[in-house]
BAMAR-37897 format. One line per field, with one value per residue (C-alpha): x, y, z; residue in three letters. Coordinates in steps of 0.02 Angstrom, whole numbers, plus 50000, padded with zeros to 5 digits. Each point is the difference from the previous one (the first is absolute). Layout:
N
u [X_...]
v [Y_...]
w [Z_...]
rest [ALA_...]
REM end
This chain:
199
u [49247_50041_50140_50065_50009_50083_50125_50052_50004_50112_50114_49972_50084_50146_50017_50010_50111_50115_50016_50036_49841_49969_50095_50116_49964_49947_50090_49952_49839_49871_49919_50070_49861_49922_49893_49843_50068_49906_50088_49937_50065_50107_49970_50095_49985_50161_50043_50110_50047_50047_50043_49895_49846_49976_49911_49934_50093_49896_50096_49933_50026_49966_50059_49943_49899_50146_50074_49901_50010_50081_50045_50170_50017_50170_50007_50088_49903_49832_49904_50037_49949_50063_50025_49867_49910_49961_49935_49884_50027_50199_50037_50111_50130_50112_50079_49989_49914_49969_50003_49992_50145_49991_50154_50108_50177_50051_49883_50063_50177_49968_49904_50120_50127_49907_49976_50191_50061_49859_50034_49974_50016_49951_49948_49893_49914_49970_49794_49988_49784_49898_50034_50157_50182_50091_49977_50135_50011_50102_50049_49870_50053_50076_49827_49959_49892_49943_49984_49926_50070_49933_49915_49855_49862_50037_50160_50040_50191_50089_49858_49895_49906_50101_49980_50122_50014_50146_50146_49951_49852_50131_49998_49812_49825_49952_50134_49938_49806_50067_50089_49825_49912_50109_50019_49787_49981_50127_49931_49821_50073_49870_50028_49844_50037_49860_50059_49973_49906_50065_49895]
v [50238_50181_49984_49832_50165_50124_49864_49969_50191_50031_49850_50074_50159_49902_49911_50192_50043_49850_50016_50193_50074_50098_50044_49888_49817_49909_49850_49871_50013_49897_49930_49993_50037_50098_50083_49945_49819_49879_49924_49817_49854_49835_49841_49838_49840_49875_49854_50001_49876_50008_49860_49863_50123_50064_50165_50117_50165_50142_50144_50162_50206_50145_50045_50140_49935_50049_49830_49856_49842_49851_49813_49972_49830_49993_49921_50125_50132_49982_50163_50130_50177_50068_50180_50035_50200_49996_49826_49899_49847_49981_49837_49916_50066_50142_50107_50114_49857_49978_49805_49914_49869_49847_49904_50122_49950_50200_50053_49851_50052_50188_49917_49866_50153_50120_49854_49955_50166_50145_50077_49961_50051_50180_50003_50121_50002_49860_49966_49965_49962_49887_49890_50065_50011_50113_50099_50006_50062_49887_49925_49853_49902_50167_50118_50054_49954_50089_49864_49977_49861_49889_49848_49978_49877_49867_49934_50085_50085_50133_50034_50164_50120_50114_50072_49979_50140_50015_50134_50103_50066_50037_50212_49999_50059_49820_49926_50119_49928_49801_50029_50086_49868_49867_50099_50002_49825_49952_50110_49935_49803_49860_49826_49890_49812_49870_49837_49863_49837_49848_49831]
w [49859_50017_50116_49865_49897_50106_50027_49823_49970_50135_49927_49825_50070_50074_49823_49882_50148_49994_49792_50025_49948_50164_50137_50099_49990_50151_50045_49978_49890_50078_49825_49827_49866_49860_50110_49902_50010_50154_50117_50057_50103_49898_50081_49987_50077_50030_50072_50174_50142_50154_50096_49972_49968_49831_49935_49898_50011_49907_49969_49939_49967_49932_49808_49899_49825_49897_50046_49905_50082_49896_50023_50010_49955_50085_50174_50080_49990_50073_49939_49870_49960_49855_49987_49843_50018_49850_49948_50122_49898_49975_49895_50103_50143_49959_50113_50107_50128_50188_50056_50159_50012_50118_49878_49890_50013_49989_50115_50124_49974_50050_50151_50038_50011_50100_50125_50007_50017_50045_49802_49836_49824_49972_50170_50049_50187_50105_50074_50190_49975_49902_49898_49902_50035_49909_49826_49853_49835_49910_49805_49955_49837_49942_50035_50182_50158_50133_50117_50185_50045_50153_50058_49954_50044_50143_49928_49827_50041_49900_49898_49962_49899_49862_49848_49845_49865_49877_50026_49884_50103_50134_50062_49906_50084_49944_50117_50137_49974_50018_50134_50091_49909_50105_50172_49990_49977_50127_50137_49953_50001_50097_50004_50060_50049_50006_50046_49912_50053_49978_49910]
rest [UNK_UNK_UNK_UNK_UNK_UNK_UNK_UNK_UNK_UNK_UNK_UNK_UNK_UNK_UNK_UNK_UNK_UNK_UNK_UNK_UNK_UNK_UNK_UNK_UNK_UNK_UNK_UNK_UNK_UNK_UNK_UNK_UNK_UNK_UNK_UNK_UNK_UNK_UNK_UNK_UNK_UNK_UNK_UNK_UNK_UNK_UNK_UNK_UNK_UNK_UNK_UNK_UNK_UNK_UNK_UNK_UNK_UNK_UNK_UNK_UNK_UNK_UNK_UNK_UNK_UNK_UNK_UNK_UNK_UNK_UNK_UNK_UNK_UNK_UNK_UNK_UNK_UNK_UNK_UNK_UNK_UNK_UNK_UNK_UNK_UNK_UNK_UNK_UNK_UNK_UNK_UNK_UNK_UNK_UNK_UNK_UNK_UNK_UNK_UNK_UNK_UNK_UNK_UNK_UNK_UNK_UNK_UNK_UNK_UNK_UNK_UNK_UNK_UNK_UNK_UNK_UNK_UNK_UNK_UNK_UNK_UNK_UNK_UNK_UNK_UNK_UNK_UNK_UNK_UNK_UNK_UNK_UNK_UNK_UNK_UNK_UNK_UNK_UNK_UNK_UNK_UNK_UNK_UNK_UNK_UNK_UNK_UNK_UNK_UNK_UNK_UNK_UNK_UNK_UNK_UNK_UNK_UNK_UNK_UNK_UNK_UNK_UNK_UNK_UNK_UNK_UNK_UNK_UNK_UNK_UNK_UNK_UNK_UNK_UNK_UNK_UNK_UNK_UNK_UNK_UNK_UNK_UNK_UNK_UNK_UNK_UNK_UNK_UNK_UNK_UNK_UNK_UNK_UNK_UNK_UNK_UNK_UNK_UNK]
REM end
């Protein structure tokens, strides 16, 4: 447990650095937090195929407690997080948010283009491990995402992981601590398949 703690201090450190209040900041941050915030593992289960076998794909990472875990009730996105420091018990899904995507069209389209052409809206490096492809920062529905974008599961294309905040946060120490927030829970991504038995 000690050295859980010596961890998070050391990323504390890299956090006041990053948002000016010592030194030079460290890039990038390894975890996005108020530093007497927990960080603990999201899981969520969905449904894949591949071929004529079908599965379970569990897919999990780390996220700071200052993201509350919602229901989206929208089918393409999977899992949300919304932003919420100050209020463990948000009433519905506001922004800032992280969500994993496996079906939203704009998410797609910045995928679909990456794929075509090796850039993308607001472009911004492209991955060569894992899971993910590329990362953009890019307009969504007028606010913005930070998106990984990738494939994810067996068969789930132009998809990803990104968090959505509007514009005006844009240039703020809030932007800075999403953007750690996301880069964290990306590097910390796992996916777990169980197949699934038929009869």
């Amino acid at each position: 447990m000690s050295s859980d703690k010596n961890f998070f201090g050391t990323v504390s450190n890299n956090i006041k650095k990053l948002l000016g209040k010592s030194g030079e900041a460290d890039s990038p941050p390894a975890l996005p937090a108020n530093e007497e915030k927990e960080m603990r593992r999201v899981f969520e289960t969905e449904w894949d195929t591949d071929g004529d076998k079908e599965y379970d794909v569990e897919y999990s990472f780390m996220i700071s407690s200052d993201f509350v875990q919602m229901k989206s009730h929208a089918a393409e996105a999977d899992l949300v997080l919304v932003y919420s420091p100050d209020n463990p018990e948000p009433e519905g899904i506001d922004m800032p948010y992280i969500f994993v995507s496996t079906g939203d069209g704009r998410v797609f389209e910045l995928g679909e283009k990456f794929r075509e052409t090796g850039k993308t809206e607001g472009f911004i490096q492209k991955l060569s491990e894992g899971k993910f492809r590329f990362k953009c920062l890019a307009d969504y529905y007028g606010d913005i995402i930070y998106l990984y974008g990738g494939d994810l599961g067996k068969t789930w294309e132009s998809c990803g992981i990104g968090v959505v905040y509007p514009k005006a946060l844009k240039g703020t120490p809030t932007e800075k601590i999403l953007h750690s927030a996301l880069d964290y829970a990306v590097n910390t991504y796992e996916e777990k398949f169980t197949e699934k038995q038929s009869g």
